[in-house]
Each structure stands twice: as structure tokens, then as C-alpha cells.
N, C-alpha and C positions, 0 to 999 in steps of 0.2 A: 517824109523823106528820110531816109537813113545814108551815111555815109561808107566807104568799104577802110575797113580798119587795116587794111595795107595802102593800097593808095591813097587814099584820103578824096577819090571822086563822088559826088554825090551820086546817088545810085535812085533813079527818078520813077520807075515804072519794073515790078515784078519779074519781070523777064531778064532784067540786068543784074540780079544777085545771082551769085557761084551757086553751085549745087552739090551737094552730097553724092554720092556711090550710088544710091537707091532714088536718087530725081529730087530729095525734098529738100528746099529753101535754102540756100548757108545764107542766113540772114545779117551776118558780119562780113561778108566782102562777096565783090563784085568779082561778075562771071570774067572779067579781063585777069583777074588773079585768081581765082578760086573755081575748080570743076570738077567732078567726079569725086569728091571728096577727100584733095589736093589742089596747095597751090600749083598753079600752072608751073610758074619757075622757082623750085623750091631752092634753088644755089642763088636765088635772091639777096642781098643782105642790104641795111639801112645805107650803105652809102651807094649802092649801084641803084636804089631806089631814089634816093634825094634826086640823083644825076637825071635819070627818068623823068619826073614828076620838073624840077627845075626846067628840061629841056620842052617838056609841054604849057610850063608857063610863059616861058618866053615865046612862045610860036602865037600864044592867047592874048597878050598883052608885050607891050613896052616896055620891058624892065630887062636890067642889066642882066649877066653870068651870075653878078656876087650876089644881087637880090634876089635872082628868083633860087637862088642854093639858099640863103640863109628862110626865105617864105618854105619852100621844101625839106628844109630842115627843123622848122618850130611846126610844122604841120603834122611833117608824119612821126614826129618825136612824141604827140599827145595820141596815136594809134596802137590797139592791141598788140599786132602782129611785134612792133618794133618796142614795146615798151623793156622788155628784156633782155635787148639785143646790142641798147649801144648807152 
């Protein structure tokens, strides 16, 4: 199992990682951000991502605004995409 280094979703079966221009693998992030060989939403940046990623943990579990921002924020802070960014 491999992770997508933008959102931080586990990426479980072949068909859920991004792809390249030419069809083959982006084996660092999931077809929800990565296709044709760009991110989907490249005006993405680390904190419109936390806000995302926070607002689908809370829908998954029981956790507050501040917790699931601060889970959202130690997560995708250890991700490729954002290691540069913030």
C-alpha cells in the first residue's frame, strides 16, 4: 500500500494512483489529485489542503475543527508535494 504525497489517502488498488500524459503510473499521488500528468488543482496550496483533508476527517470520525486541522496539518506537513511549501 502506498500513500498519495498530496493528500496523505492511502491509495489501496492500481487504479487509484494519478497518471502521467502518456497513461503510466504517477506512483506518488492519487488519481483525486494527480492526472494526465498534473495536479488536478494546481492553485492548491498547504492550507486550502489541511481545510480539505480536516473537513473529511471530521465527516470519518468524531473529532473537533481544532483536531482534526492540527491531524491535517502534522500529516500533510510530512508529504512531498508540501514539504517546500509551507
Amino acid at each position: 500500500m502506498a500513500s498519495c504525497q498530496s493528500c496523505g489517502i492511502t491509495i489501496m488498488s492500481k487504479d487509484e494512483f494519478g497518471k502521467e500524459k502518456n497513461g503510466a503510473l504517477k506512483l506518488d499521488y492519487c488519481r483525486y489529485c494527480y492526472d494526465k500528468g498534473a495536479f488536478i488543482e494546481p492553485e492548491m496550496t498547504f492550507e486550502l489542503m489541511v481545510e480539505k483533508v480536516a473537513s473529511a476527517m471530521k465527516t470519518n470520525k468524531n473529532v473537533s475543527d481544532e483536531a482534526a486541522r492540527e491531524s491535517a496539518t502534522r500529516l500533510l506537513g510530512g508529504l512531498k508535494r508540501w514539504q517546500a511549501r509551507h
